[in-house]
N, CA, C and O atoms as a GROMACS GRO file, in nm:
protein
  428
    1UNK      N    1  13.028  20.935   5.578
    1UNK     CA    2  13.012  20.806   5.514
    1UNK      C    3  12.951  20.709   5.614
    1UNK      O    4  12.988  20.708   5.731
    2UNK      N    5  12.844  20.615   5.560
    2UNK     CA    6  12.777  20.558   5.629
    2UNK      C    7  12.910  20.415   5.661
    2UNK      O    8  13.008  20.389   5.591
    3UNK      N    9  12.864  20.348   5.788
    3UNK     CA   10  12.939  20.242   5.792
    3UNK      C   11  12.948  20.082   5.692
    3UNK      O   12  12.847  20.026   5.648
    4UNK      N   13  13.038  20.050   5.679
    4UNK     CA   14  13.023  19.966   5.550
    4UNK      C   15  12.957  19.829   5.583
    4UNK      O   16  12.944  19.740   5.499
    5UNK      N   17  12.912  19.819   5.720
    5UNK     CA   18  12.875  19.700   5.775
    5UNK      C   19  12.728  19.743   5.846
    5UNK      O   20  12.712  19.847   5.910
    6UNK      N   21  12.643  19.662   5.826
    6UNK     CA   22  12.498  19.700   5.857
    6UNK      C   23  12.447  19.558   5.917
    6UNK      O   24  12.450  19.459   5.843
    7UNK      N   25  12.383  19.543   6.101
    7UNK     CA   26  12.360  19.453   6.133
    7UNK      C   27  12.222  19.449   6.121
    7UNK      O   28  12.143  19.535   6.159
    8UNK      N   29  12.189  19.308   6.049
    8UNK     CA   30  12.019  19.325   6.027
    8UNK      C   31  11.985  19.188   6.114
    8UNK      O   32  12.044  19.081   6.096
    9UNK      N   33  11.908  19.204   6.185
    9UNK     CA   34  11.898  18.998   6.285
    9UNK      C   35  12.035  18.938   6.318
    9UNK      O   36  12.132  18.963   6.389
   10UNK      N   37  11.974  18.807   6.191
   10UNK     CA   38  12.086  18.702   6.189
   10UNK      C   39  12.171  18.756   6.103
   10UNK      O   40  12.288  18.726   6.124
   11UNK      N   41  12.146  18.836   6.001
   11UNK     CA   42  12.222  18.907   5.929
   11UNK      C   43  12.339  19.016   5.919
   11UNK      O   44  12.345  19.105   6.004
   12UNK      N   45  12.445  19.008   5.801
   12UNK     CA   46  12.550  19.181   5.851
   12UNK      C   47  12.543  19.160   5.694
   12UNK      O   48  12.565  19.049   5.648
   13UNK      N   49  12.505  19.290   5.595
   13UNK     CA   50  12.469  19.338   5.476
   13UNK      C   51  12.613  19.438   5.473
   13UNK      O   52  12.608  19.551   5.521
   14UNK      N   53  12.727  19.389   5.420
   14UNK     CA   54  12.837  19.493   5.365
   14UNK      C   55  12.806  19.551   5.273
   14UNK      O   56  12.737  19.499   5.185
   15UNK      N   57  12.846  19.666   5.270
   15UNK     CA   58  12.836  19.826   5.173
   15UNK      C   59  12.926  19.823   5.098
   15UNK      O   60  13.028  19.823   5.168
   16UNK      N   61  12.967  19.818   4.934
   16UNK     CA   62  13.103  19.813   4.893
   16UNK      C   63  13.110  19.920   4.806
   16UNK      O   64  13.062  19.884   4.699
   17UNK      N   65  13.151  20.046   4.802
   17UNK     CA   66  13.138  20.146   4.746
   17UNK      C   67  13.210  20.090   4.596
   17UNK      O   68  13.304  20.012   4.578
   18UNK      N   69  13.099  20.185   4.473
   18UNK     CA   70  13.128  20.135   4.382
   18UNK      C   71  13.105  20.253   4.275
   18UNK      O   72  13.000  20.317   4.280
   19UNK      N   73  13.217  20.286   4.164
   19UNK     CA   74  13.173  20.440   4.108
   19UNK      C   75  13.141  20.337   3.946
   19UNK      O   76  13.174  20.221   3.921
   20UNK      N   77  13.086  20.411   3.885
   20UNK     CA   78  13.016  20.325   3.779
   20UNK      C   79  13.028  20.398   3.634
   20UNK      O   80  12.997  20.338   3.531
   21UNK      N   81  13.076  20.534   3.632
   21UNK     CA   82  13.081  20.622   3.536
   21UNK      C   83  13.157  20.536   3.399
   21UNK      O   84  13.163  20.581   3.284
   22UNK      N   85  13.200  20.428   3.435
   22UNK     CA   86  13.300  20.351   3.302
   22UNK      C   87  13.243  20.262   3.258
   22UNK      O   88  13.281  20.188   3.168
   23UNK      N   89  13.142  20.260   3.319
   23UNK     CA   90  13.022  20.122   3.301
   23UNK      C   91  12.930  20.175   3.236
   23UNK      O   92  12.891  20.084   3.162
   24UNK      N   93  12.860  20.279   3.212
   24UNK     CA   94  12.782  20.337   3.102
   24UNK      C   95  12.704  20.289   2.966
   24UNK      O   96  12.585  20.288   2.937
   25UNK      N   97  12.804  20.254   2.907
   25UNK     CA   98  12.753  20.155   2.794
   25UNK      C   99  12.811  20.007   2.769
   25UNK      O  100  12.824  19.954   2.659
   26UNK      N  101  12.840  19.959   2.879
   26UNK     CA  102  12.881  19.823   2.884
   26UNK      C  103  12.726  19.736   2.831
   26UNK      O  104  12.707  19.672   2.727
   27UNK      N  105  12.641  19.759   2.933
   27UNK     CA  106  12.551  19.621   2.864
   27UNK      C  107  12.537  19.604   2.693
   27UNK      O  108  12.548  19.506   2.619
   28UNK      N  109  12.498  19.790   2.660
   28UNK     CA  110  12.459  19.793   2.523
   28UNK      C  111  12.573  19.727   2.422
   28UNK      O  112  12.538  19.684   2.312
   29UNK      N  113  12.728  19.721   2.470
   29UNK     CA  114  12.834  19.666   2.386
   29UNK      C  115  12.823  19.531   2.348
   29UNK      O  116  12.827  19.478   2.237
   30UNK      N  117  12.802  19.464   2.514
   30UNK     CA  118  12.818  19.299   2.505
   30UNK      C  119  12.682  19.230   2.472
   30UNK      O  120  12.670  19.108   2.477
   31UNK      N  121  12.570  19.324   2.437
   31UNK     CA  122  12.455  19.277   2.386
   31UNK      C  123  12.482  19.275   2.218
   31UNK      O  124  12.452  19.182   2.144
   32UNK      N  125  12.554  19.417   2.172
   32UNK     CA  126  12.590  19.360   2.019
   32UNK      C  127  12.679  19.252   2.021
   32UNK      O  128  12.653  19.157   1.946
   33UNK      N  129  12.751  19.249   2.073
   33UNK     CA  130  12.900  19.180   2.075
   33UNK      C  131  12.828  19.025   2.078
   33UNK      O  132  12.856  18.940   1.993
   34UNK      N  133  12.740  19.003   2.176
   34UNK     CA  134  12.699  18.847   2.154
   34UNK      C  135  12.613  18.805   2.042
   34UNK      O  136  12.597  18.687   2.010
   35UNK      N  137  12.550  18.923   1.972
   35UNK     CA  138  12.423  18.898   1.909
   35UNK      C  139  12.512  18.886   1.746
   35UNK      O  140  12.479  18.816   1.651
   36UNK      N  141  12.593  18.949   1.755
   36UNK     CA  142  12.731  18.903   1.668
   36UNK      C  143  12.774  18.788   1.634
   36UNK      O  144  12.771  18.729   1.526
   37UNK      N  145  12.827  18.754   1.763
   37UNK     CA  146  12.855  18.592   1.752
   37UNK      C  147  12.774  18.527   1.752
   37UNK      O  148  12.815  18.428   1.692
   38UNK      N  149  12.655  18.508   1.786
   38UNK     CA  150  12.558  18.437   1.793
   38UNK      C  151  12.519  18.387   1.644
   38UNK      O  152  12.515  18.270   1.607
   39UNK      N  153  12.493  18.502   1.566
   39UNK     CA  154  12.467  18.520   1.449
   39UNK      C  155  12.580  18.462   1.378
   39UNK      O  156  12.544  18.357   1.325
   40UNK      N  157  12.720  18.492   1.352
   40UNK     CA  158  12.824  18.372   1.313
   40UNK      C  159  12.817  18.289   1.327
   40UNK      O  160  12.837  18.219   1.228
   41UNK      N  161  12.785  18.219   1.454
   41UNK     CA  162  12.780  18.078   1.514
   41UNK      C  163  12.700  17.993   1.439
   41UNK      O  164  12.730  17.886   1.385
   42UNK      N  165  12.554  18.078   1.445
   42UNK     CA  166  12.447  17.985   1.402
   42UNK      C  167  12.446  17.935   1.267
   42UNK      O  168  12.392  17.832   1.227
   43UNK      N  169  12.504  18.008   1.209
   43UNK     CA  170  12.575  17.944   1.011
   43UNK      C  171  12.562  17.799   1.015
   43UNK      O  172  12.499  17.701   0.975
   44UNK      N  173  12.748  17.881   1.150
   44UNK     CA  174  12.834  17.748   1.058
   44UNK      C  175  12.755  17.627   1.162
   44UNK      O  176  12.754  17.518   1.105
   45UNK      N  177  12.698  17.626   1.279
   45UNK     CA  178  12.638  17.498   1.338
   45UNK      C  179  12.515  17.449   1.254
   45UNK      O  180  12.488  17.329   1.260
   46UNK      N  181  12.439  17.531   1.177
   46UNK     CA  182  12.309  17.460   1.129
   46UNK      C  183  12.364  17.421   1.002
   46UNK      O  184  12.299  17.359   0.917
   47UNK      N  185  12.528  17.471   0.985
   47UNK     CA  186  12.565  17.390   0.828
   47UNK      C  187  12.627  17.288   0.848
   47UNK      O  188  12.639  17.213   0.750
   48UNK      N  189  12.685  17.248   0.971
   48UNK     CA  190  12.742  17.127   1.022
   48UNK      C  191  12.659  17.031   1.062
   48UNK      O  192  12.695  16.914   1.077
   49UNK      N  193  12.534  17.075   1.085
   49UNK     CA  194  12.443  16.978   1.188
   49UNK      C  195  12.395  16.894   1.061
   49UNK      O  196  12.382  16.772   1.062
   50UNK      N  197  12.361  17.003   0.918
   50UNK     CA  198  12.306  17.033   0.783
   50UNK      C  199  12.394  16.848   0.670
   50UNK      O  200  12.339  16.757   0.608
   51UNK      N  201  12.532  16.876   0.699
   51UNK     CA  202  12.610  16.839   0.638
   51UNK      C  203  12.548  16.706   0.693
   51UNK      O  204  12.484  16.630   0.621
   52UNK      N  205  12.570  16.684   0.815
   52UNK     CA  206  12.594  16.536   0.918
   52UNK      C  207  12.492  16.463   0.885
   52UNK      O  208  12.511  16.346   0.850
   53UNK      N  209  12.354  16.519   0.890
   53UNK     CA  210  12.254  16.449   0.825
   53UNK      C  211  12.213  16.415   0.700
   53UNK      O  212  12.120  16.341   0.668
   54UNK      N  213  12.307  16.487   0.616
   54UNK     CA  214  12.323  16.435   0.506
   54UNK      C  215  12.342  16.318   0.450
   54UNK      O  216  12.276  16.252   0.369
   55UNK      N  217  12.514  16.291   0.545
   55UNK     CA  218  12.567  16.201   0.529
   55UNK      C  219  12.533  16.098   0.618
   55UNK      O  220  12.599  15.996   0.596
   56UNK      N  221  12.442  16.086   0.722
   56UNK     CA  222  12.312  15.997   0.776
   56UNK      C  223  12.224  15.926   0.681
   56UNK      O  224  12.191  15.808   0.672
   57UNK      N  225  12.194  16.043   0.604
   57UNK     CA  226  12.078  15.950   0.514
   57UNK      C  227  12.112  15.919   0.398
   57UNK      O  228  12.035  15.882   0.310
   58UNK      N  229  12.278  15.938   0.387
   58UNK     CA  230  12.270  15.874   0.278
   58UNK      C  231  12.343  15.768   0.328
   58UNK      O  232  12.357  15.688   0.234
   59UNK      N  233  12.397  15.726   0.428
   59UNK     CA  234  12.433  15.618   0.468
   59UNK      C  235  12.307  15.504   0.529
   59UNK      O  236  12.336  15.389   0.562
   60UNK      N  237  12.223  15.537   0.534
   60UNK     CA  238  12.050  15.448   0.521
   60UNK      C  239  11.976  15.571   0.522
   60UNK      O  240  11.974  15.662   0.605
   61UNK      N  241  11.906  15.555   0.397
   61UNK     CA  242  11.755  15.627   0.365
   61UNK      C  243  11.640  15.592   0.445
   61UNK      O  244  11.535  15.646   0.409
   62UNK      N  245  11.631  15.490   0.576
   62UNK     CA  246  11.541  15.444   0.617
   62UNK      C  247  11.539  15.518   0.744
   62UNK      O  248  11.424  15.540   0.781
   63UNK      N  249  11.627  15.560   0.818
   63UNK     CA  250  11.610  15.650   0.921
   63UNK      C  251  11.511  15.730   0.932
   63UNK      O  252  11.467  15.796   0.838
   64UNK      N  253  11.451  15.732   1.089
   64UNK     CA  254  11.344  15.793   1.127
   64UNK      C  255  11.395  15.911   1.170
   64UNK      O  256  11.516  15.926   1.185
   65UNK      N  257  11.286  16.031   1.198
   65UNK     CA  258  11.328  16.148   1.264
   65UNK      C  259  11.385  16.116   1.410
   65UNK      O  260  11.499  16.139   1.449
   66UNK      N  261  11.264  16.049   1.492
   66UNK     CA  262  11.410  15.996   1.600
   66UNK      C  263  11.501  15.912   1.621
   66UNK      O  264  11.567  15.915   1.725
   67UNK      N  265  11.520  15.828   1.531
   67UNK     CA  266  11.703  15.785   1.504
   67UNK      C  267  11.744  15.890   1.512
   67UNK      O  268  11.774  15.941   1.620
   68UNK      N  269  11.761  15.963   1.372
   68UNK     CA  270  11.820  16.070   1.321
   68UNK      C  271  11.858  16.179   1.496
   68UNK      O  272  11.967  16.208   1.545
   69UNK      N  273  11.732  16.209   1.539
   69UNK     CA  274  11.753  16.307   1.649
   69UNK      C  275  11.854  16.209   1.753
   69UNK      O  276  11.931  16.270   1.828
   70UNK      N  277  11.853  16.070   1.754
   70UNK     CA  278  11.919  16.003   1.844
   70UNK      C  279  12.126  16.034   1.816
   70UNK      O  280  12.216  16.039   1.899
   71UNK      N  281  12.127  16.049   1.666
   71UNK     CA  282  12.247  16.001   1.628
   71UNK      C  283  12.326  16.175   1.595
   71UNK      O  284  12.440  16.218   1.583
   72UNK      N  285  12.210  16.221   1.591
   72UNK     CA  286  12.236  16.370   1.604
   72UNK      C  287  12.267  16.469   1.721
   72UNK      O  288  12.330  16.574   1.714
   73UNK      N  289  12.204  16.406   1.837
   73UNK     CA  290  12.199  16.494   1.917
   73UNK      C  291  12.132  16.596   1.955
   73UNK      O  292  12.159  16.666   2.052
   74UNK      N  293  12.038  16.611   1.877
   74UNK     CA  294  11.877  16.681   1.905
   74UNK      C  295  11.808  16.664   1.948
   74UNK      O  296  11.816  16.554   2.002
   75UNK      N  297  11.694  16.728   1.970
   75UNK     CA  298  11.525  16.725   1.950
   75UNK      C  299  11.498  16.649   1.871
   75UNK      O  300  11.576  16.632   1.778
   76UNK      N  301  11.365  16.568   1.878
   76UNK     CA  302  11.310  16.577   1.727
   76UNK      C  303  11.280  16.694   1.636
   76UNK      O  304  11.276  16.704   1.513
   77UNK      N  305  11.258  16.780   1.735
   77UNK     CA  306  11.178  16.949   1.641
   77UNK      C  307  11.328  16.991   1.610
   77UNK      O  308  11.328  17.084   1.530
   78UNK      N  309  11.393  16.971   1.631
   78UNK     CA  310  11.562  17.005   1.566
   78UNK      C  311  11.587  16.955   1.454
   78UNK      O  312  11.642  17.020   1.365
   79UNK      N  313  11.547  16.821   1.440
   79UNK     CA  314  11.574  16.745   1.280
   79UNK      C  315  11.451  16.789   1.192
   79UNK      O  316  11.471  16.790   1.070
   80UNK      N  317  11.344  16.819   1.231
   80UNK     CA  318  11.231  16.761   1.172
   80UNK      C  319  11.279  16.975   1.148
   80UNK      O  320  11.230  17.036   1.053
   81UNK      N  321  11.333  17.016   1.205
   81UNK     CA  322  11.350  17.179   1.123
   81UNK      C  323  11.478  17.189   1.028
   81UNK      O  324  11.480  17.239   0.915
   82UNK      N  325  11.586  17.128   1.100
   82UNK     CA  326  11.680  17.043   0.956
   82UNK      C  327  11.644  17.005   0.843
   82UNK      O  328  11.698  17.036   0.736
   83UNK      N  329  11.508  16.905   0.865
   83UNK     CA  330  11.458  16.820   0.756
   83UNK      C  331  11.409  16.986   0.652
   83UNK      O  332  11.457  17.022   0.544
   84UNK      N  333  11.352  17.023   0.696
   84UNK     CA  334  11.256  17.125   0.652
   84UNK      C  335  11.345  17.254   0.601
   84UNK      O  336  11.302  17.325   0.510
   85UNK      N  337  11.459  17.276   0.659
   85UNK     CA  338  11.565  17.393   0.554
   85UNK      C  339  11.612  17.292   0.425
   85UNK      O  340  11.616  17.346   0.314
   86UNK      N  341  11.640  17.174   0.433
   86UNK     CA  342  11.717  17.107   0.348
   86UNK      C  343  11.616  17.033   0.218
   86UNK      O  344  11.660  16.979   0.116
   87UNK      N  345  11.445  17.052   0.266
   87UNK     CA  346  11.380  16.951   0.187
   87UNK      C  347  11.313  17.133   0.091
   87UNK      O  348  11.287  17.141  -0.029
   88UNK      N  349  11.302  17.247   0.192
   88UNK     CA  350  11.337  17.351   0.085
   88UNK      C  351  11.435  17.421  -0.019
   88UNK      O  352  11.412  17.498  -0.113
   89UNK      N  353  11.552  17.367   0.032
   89UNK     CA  354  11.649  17.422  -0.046
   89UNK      C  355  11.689  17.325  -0.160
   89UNK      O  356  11.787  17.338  -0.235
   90UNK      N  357  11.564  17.192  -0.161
   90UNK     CA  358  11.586  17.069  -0.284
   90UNK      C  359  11.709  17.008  -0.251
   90UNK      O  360  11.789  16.982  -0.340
   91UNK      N  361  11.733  16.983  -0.130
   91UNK     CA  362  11.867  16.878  -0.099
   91UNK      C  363  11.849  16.744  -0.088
   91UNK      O  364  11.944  16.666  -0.092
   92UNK      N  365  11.698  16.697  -0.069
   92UNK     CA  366  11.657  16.595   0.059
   92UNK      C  367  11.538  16.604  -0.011
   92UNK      O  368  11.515  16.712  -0.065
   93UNK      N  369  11.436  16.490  -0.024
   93UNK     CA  370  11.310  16.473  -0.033
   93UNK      C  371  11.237  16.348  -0.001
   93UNK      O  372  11.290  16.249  -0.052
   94UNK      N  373  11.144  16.328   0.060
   94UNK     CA  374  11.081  16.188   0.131
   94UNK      C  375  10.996  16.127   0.004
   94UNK      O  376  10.936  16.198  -0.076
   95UNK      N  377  11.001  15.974  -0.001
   95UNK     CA  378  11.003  15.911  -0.109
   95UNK      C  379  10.896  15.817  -0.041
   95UNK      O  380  10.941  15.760   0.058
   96UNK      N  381  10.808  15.797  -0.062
   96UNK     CA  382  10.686  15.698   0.001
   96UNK      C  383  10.597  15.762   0.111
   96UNK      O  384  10.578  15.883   0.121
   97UNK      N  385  10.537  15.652   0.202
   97UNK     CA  386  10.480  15.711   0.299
   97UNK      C  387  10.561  15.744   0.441
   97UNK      O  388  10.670  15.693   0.464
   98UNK      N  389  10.497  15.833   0.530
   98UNK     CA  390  10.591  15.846   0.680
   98UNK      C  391  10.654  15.701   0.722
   98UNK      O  392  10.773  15.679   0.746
   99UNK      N  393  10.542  15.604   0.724
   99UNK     CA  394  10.614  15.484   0.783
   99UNK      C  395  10.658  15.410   0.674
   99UNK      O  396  10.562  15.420   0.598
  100UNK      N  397  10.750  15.336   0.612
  100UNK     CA  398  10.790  15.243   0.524
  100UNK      C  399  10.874  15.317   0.399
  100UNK      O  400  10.940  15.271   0.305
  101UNK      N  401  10.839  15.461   0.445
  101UNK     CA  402  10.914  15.550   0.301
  101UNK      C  403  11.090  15.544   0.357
  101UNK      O  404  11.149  15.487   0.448
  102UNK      N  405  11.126  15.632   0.248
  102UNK     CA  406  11.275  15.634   0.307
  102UNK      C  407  11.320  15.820   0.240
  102UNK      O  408  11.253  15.903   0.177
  103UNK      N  409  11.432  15.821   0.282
  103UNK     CA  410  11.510  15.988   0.253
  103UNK      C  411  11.542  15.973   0.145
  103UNK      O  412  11.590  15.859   0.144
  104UNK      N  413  11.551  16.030   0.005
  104UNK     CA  414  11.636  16.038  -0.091
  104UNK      C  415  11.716  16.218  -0.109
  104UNK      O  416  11.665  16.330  -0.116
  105UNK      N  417  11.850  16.171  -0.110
  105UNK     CA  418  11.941  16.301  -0.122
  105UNK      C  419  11.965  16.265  -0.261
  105UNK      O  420  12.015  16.168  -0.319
  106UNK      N  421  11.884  16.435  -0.310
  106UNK     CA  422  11.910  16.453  -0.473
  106UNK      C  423  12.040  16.530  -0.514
  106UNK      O  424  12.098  16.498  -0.618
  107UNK      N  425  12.105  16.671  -0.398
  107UNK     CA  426  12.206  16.711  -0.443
  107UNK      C  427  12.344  16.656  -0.512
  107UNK      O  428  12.431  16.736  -0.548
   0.00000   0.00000   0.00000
């Protein structure tokens, strides 16, 4: 057995013997295992984020995308992709022009 201490310069590189046979399919587990949760997660957060702006615009229809991203906690490209699941699924639809229009929630 080589020595567990190796002097390199300024350097000492320890050797820590390590057997690995139980480790085998670890990455492949915790790669489903997150892609799992990940996938749960993302539901219920884009239905919470979903809900909140709801109740944003219907508390003033005049809000801009960056208010909205201000009071949200986003991006703008975060609301303005909010805007865009919710103005497809007929929840939400813009009523005038970009500047002077306002949100109307039809659900």
């Amino acid at each position: 057995m080589t020595s567990p201490y190796i002097f390199d310069g300024k350097f000492i590189k320890v050797v820590i013997p390590f057997d690995r046979s139980g480790f085998t399919n670890t990455t492949q587990e915790i790669d489903n295992t997150t892609q799992k949760t990940t996938q749960g997660h993302e539901s219920t957060t884009q239905k919470t984020t979903q809900e909140r702006l709801i109740e944003l615009l219907k508390a003033n229809p005049n809000l801009s995308r960056s208010d909205l991203a201000t009071l949200l906690k986003l991006s703008e490209d975060g609301v303005k992709y909010q805007i865009k699941k919710l103005k497809d699924k007929g929840i939400i639809k813009r009523v005038g022009p970009d500047k002077g229009g306002y949100w109307e929630v039809i659900e």
